[in-house]
C-alpha positions in Angstrom: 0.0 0.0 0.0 1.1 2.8 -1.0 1.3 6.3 1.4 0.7 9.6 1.1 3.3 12.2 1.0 3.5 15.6 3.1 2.4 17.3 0.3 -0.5 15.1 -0.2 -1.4 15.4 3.2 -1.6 18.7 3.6 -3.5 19.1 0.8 -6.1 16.9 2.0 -6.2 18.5 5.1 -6.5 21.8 3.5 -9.3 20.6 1.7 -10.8 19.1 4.2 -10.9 22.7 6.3 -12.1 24.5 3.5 -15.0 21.7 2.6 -15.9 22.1 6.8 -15.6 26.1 6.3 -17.7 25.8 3.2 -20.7 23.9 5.2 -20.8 26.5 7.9 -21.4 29.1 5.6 -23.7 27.6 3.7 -25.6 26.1 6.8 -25.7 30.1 8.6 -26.7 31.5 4.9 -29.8 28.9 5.8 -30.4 30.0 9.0 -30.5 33.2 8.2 -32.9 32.7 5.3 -35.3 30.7 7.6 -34.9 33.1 10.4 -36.0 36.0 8.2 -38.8 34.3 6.7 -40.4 33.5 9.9 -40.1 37.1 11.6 -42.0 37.9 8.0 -44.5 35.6 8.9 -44.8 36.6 12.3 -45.0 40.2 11.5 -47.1 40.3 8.9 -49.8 38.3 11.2 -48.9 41.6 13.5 -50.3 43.8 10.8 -53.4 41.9 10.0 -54.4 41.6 13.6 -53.4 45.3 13.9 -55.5 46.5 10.9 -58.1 44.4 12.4 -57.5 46.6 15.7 -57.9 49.4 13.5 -61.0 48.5 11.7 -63.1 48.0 15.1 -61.7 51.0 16.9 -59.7 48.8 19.8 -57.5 50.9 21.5 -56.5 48.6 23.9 -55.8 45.7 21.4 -53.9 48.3 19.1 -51.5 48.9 21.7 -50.9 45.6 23.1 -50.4 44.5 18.8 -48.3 47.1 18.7 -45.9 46.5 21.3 -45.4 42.7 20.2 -44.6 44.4 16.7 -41.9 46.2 18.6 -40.5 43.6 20.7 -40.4 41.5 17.3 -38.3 44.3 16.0 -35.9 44.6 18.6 -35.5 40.4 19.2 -34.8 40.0 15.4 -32.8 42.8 15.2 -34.4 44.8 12.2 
């Protein structure tokens, strides 16, 4: 059997960082994507229910909406 020079080993080693490098990227890039897609989701149910507020004149319900909008906001970071 034949075995693997220096060269050839760090090589494959290099590789094998950059391939491990290459996953994590690609693995946050996901999170992220997911992440964003459900603070949409979230506040876009926010606005409906706050329209909805709107519409039949609750004050109280329009602030407490409101608020979780906010707090969304701030835990997402946007």
């Amino acid at each position: 059997m034949k075995e693997k020079s220096y060269a050839e080993l760090m090589k494959a080693s290099a590789m094998k960082r950059k391939r491990k490098k290459e996953a994590f990227v690609l693995d946050l890039y996901v999170d992220m994507v997911i992440s964003d897609a459900i603070l949409n989701r979230k506040l876009q149910a926010v606005k409906v229910k706050l329209d909805e507020a709107l519409d039949s004149k609750n004050k109280k319900m329009f602030i407490t909406l409101s608020n979780e909008y906010i707090q969304l906001q701030k835990e997402y970071g946007s």
